[in-house]
N, C-alpha and C positions, 0 to 999 in steps of 0.2 A: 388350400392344403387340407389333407385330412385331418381325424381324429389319432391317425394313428404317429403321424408326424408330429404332434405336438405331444404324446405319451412319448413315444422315444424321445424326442426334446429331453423333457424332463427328466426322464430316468437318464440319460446320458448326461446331463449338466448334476444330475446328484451324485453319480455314481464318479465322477472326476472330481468333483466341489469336497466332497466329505472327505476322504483324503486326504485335501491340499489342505481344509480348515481343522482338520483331527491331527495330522503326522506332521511334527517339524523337518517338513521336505522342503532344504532350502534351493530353491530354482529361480527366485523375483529377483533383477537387480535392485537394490536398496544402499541405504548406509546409513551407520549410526552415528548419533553424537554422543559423546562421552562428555560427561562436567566432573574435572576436579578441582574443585574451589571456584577459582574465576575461570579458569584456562580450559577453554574447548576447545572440540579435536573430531573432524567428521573422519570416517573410516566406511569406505565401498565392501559392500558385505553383503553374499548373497542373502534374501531373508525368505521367512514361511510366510505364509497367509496364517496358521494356525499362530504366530506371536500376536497380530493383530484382532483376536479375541481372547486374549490372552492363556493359550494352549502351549502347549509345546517348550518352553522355557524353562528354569528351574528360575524364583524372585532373587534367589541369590547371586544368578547370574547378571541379573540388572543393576547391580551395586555400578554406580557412577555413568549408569545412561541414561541420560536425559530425554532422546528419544530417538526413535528412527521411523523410514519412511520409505517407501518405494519410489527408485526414478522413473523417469519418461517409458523405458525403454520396458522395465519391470511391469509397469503398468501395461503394456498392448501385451506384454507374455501373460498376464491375468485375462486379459480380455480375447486372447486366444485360447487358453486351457478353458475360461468358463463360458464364453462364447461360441466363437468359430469353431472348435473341435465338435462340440453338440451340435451345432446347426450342419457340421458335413456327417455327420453321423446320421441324423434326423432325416437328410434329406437324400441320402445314399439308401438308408432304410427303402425312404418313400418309393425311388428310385425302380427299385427291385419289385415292392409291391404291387403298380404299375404295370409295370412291364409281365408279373405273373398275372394280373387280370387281361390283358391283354392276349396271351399266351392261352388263357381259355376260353376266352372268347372264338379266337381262332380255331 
């Protein structure tokens, strides 16, 4: 692969990545628990990436949550937004570049 496939890489995995960890855009399946007193209480709840460094939230909204987490399913939609979307991006680039050196050669 070129050098150029691995700059589009990068620039496409940031230019999706800063977004999802800046904007509480909630798109992950997740769910949170709630403790009041002893008695827990999990609740399915889309969540951001931007809660997980903690962006996005107001502290006063975490009054009685203990924590939350992303499931199975939230998890491979993260690893398609910051994965797979950049590498067909990267390589769709490459694709074309390719095929225009090709095109002058001829």
């Amino acid at each position: 692969m070129s050098t150029t496939f691995y700059k589009t890489l990068l620039i496409a995995f940031v230019a999706i990545a800063l977004p999802l960890f800046i904007f509480p855009i909630n798109l992950f399946e997740g769910e949170i628990v709630y403790q009041i007193g002893i008695q827990h209480s999990v609740i399915k709840a889309p969540l951001s990436l931007s809660y997980f460094i903690g962006l996005g939230y107001d502290p006063a909204d975490m009054v009685n949550i203990k924590s939350f987490y992303l499931l199975p399913f939230g998890y491979a939609m993260v690893a398609v937004f910051l994965i797979g979307i950049p590498v067909l991006i990267a390589y769709r680039v490459h694709l074309g570049k390719l095929k225009n050196k090709q095109h002058e050669k001829n």
